[in-house]
C-alpha positions as CSV (number, residue, x, y, z in Angstrom):
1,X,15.3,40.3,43.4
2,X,18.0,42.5,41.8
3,X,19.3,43.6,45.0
4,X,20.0,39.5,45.9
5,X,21.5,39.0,42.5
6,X,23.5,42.0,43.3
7,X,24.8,40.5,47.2
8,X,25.6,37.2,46.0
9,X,27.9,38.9,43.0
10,X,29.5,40.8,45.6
11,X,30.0,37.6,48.2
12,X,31.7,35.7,45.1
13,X,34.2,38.4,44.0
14,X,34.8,39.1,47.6
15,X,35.7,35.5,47.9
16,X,38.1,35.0,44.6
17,X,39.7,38.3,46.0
18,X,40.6,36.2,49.2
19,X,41.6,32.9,47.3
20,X,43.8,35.3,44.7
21,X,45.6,37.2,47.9
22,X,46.5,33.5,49.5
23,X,48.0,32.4,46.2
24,X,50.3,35.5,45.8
25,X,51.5,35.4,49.3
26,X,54.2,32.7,49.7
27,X,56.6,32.8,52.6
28,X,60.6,32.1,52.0
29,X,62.7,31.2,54.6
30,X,66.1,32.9,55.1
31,X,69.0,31.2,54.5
32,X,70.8,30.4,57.4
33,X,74.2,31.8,58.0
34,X,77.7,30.4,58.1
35,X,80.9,30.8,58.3
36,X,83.8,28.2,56.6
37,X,87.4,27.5,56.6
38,X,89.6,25.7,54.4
39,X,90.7,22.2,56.0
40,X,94.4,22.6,55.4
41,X,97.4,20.2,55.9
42,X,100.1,21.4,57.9
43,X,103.0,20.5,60.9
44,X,101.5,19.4,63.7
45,X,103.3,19.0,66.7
46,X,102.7,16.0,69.6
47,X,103.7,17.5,72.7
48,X,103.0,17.1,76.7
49,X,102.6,19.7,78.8
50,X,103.6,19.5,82.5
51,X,103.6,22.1,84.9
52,X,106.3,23.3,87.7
53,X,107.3,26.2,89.9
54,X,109.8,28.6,88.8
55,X,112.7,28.6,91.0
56,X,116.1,30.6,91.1
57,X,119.2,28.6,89.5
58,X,120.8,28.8,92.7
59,X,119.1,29.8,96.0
60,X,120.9,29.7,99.2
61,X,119.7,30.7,102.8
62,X,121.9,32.6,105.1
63,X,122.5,31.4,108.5
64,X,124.5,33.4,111.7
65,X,128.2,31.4,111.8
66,X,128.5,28.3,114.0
67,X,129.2,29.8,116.8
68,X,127.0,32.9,116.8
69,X,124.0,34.1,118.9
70,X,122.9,37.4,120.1
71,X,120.7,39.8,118.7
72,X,119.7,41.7,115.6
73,X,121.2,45.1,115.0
74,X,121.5,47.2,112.0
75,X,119.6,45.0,109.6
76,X,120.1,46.9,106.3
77,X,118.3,44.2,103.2
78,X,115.2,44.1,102.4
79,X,113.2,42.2,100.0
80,X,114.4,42.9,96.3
81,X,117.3,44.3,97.2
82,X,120.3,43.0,94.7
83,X,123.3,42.2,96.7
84,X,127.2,40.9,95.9
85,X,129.5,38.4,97.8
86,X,130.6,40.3,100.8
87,X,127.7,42.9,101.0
88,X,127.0,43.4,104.7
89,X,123.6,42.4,105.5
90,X,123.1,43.1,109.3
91,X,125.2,42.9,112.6
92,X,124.6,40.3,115.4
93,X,124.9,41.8,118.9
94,X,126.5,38.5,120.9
95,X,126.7,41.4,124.2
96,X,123.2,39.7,125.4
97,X,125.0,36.3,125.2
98,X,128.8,36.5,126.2
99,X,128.2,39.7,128.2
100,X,131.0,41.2,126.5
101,X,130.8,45.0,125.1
102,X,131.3,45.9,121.5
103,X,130.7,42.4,120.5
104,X,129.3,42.2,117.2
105,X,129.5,39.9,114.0
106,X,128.9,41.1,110.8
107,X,126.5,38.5,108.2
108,X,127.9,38.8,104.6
109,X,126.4,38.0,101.7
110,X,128.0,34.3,100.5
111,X,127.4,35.4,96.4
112,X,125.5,37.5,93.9
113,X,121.5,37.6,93.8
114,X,118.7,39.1,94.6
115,X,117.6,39.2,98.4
116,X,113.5,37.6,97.8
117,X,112.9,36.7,101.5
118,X,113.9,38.1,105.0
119,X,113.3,36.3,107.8
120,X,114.5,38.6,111.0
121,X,113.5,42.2,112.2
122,X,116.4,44.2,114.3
123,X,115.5,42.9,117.9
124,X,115.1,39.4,117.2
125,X,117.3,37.2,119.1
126,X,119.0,34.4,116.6
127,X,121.2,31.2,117.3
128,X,123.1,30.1,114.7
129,X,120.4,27.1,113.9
130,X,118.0,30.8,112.6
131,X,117.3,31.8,108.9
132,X,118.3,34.7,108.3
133,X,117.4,35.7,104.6
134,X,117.3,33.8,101.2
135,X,119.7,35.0,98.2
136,X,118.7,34.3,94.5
137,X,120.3,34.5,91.3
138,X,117.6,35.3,88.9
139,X,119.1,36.2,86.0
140,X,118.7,32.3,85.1
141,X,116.2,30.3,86.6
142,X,114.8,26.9,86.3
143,X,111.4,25.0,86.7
144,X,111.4,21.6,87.8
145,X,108.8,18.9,85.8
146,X,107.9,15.8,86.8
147,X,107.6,13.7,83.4
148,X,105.6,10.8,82.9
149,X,107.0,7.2,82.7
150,X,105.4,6.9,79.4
151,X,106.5,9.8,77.9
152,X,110.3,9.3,79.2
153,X,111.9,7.5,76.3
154,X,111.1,10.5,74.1
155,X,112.6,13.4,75.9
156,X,116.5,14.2,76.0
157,X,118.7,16.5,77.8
158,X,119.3,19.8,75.8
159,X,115.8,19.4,74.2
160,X,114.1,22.7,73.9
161,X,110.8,23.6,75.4
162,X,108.0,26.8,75.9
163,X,107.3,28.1,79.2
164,X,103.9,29.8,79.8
165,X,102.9,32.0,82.5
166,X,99.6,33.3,83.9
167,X,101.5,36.1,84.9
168,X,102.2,37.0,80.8
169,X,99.3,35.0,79.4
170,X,100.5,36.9,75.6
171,X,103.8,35.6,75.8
172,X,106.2,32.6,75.3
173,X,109.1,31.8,77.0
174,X,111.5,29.5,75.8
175,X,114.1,27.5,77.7
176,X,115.9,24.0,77.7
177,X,116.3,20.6,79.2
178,X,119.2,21.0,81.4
179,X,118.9,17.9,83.9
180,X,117.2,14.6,84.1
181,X,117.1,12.6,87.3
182,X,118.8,9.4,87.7
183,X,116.0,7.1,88.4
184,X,112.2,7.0,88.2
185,X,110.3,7.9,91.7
186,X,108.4,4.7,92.0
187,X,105.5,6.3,94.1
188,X,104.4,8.6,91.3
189,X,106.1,6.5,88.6
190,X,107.7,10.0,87.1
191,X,110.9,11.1,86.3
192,X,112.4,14.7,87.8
193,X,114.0,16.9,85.6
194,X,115.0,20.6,85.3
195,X,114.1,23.1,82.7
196,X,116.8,26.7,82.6
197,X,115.0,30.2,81.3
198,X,117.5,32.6,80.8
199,X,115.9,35.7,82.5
200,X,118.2,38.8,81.7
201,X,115.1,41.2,82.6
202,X,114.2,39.6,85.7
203,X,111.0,39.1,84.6
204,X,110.3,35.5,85.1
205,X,110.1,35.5,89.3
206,X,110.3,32.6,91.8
207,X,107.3,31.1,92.9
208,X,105.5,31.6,89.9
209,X,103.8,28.6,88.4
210,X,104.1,27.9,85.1
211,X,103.3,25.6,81.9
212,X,105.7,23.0,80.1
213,X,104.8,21.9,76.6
214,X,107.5,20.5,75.3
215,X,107.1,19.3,71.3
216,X,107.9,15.3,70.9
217,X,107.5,14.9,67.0
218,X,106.0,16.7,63.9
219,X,104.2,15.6,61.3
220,X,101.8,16.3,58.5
221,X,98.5,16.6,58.8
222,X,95.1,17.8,57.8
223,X,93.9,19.7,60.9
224,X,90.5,21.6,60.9
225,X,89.4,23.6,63.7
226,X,88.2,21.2,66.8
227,X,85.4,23.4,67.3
228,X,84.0,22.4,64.5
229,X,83.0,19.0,65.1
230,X,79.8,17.6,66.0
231,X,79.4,14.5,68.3
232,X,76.5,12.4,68.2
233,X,76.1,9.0,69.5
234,X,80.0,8.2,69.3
235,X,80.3,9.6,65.3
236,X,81.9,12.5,64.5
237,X,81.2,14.6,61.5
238,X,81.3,18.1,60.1
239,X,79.5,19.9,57.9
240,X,81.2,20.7,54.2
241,X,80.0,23.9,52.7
242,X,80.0,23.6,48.0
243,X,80.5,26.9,47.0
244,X,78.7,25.6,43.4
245,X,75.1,24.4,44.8
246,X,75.7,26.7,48.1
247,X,74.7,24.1,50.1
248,X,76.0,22.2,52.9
249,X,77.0,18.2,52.7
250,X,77.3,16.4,56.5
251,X,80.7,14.6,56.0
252,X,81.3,11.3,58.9
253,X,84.7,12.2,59.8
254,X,88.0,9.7,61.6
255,X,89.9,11.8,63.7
256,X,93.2,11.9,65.3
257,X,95.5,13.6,67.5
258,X,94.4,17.2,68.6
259,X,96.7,20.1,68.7
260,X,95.7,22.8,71.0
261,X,92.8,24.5,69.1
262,X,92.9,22.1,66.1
263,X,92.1,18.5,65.5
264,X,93.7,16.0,62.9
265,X,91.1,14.3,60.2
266,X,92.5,10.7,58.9
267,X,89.0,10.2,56.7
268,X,86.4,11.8,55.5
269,X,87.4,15.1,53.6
270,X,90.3,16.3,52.0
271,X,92.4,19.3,51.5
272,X,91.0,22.5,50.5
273,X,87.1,21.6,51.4
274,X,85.4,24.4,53.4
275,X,84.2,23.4,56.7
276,X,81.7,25.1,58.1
277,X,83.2,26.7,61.7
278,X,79.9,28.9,62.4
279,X,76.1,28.4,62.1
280,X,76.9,24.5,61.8
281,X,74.5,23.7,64.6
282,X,72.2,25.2,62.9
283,X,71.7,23.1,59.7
284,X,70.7,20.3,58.4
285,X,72.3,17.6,55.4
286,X,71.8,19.9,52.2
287,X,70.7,22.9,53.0
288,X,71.2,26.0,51.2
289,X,73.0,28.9,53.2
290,X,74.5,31.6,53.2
291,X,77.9,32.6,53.5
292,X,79.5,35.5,55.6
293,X,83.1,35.2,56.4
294,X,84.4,38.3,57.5
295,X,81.1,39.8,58.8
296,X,80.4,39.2,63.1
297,X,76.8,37.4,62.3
298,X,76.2,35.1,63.4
């Protein structure tokens, strides 16, 4: 009888041991991490970019003279070869044509550059209707930009633009409006014009394709980071991080204009309030977080 008594003690207090472990094990969730950035007003540019393909400032192809055909002899240019007005080039041998001994015509240079394409190999027979080489001038060269009808009205000759280049994806280039076509082509409903880059280092090579943005206005404006925004169901909205509850307010935002990596708020938050730039996907209207600017998590 004791030894039932005794079980049925143990059972209980086995029991209560149990119920007392459940109760002092409570689970917290971490707090999510963020990161935040000040919503700031600054100058914000509109601008339209346009591309092109750089050119020289003046390009000219040398042919034989009028009258000339024979063969190539002598050819002393190659490609990258920097030449003057007058510099010999190569010699045509008009023997195989007029029969006549000793018969050769020199090709000059017609002005300064740089030799970028050769077209003949000694040997060749030439008339004078053949292509000899192409001369450059590089030390300024141009890109030419078809511009929008729309966007006509706001650009000028002698406006300044940036010039960006896959070739030098860290740097910017800058260079100017120097021409605008007469009229408008009506199949493409764009206006020609010519942009000059003064290229004393020769850097900046024909052929090379390149990217416009040329600044229309400026203006002030709250700009947050574009990446920042959430869109769901056609609202936007960001999430506002209060350094006082540490928690995180969803704010419906009115956007504007975008500027590259940034985007313009009309309504819904002011200057100075902390949006959150990291971790926003991952929270909910009033949550508390935790913030880590500075660190790489998340």
């Amino acid at each position: 009888m004791n030894k039932w008594i005794v079980l049925v003690l143990f059972s209980i207090l086995v029991v209560a041991c149990k119920e007392d472990s459940k109760k002092s094990v409570k689970y917290t969730k971490p707090l999510t991490p963020i990161r935040t950035k000040a919503a700031t007003i600054e100058e914000a540019y509109d601008r339209v970019s346009l591309v092109g393909q750089v050119e020289g400032e003046k390009e000219i192809y040398i042919y034989p003279d009028v009258s000339v055909s024979g063969i190539i002899r002598n050819r002393k240019i190659v490609e990258g070869d920097p030449v003057v007005r007058g510099t010999p080039l190569m010699m045509i041998d008009r023997q195989a044509v007029t029969g006549n001994h000793y018969n050769y015509f020199t090709v000059r240079a017609k002005m300064k550059g740089i030799i970028t394409n050769v077209y003949v190999q000694n040997g060749d027979l030439v008339n004078p209707q053949t292509k000899l080489c192409k001369i450059v001038q590089m030390k300024r060269v141009k890109v030419v930009i078809d511009i929008p009808e729309r966007e006509i009205g706001k650009i000028a000759k002698g406006q300044e633009v940036h010039i960006f280049l896959h070739s030098y994806p860290d740097e910017r280039f800058n260079g100017r409006i120097t021409h605008l076509y007469p009229s408008v082509d009506p199949t493409t409903l764009t206006l020609r014009g010519e942009v000059a880059i003064d290229n004393p280092d020769l850097k900046v090579k024909p052929g090379m394709f390149a990217r416009i943005d040329i600044e229309l206005k400026k203006k002030k404006a709250l700009l947050i980071p574009l990446d920042s925004v959430i869109l769901e169901d056609n609202i936007r909205y960001v999430y506002i991080y209060d350094p006082k509850t540490q928690r995180v307010n969803q704010r419906k935002i009115l956007t504007g204009e975008t500027y590259g990596a940034k985007i313009e708020v009309i309504k819904g938050i002011q200057d100075g309030d902390q949006v959150v730039v990291a971790g926003h996907y991952q929270v909910i209207d009033q949550e508390k977080v935790k913030v880590i600017n500075g660190n790489r998590q998340p």
